[in-house]
N, C-alpha and C positions, 0 to 999 in steps of 0.2 A: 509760602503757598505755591507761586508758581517753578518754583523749582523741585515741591513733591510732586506736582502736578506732570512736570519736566521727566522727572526721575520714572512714575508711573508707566508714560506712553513709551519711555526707552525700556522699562523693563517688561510692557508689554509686546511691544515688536522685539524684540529678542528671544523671548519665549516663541512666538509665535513665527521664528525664522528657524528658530532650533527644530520644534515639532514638525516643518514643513518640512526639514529636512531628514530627520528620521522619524522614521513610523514607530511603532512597535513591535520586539524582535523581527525588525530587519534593518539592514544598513543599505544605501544607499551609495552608490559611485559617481561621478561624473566624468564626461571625456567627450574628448572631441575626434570624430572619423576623419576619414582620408579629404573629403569632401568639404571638413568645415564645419557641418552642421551637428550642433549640441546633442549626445543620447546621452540618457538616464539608463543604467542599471543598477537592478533592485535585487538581491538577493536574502534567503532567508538564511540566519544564523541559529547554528547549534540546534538544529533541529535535524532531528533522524526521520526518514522518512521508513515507513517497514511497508516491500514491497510483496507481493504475494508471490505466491508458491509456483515455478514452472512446472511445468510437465515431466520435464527432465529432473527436478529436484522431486517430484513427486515419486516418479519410479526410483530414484537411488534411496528418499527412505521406505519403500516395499523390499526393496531388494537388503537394505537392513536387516526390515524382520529377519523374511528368509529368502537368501539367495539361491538356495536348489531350482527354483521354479522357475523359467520364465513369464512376463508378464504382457498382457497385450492390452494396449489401451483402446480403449470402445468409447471413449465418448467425455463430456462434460455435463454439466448441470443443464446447458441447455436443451442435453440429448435422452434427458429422464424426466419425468411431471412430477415425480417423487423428491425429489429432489430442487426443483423450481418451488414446489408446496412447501418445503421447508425454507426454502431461501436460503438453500447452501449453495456454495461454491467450490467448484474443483475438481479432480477429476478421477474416472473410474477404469481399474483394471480386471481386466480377469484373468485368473493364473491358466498357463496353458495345461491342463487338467481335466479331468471327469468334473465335473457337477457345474449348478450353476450360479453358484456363489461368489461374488467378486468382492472385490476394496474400493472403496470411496476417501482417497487424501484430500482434506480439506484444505483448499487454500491459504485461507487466512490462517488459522490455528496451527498448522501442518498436523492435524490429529488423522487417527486412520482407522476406518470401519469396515465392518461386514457391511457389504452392498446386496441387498437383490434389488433386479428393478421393480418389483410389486412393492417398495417403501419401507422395506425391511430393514434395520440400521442397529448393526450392536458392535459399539466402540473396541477397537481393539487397544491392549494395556500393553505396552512394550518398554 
């Protein structure tokens, strides 16, 4: 009896020094600075972070589509209501051209629309 008992609280703090020590999906380091004193670094494993669209990767796929045109960037979601109403993100060109029709590259998705800023929005298929 007291040596399951014995066996029990060993296999309980071993567990519970393993878990302390790694979380889940992440690993854990330890080391010691120039100073002496103990840091902990924690890093996340095998996980991809997908990070959003720049401005600069927005205009190279416009210029995709088509590259005849120049494009002038006017603004973001913050610079439209139409676009805050929807909860999009990302940013809006218009081709240096007659009319007043621009593109909206969405950030997250990299997808890319007809813009007007009265809310106008028809995907473009490329």
């Amino acid at each position: 009896m007291k040596n399951r008992k014995g066996l029990i609280v060993s296999l309980a703090l071993v567990l519970t020094l393993a878990f302390s020590a790694v979380s889940f999906g992440q690993t854990t380091a330890n080391y010691k600075s120039e100073e002496g004193i103990k840091l902990v670094r924690t890093a996340k494993s095998n996980k991809k972070v997908k990070k959003d669209l720049t401005r600069k990767q927005a205009l190279n796929i416009l210029k995709k589509i088509d590259n005849r045109v120049p494009y002038i960037y006017i603004g973001s979601e913050k610079d439209f209501d139409a676009l805050l109403n929807k909860k999009l993100k990302g940013y809006v060109f218009l081709p240096d051209e007659e009319g007043d029709m621009g593109y909206f590259v969405n950030k997250k998705n990299k997808r890319v629309y007809y813009f007007h800023p009265s809310g106008y929005m028809e995907r473009i298929k490329y």
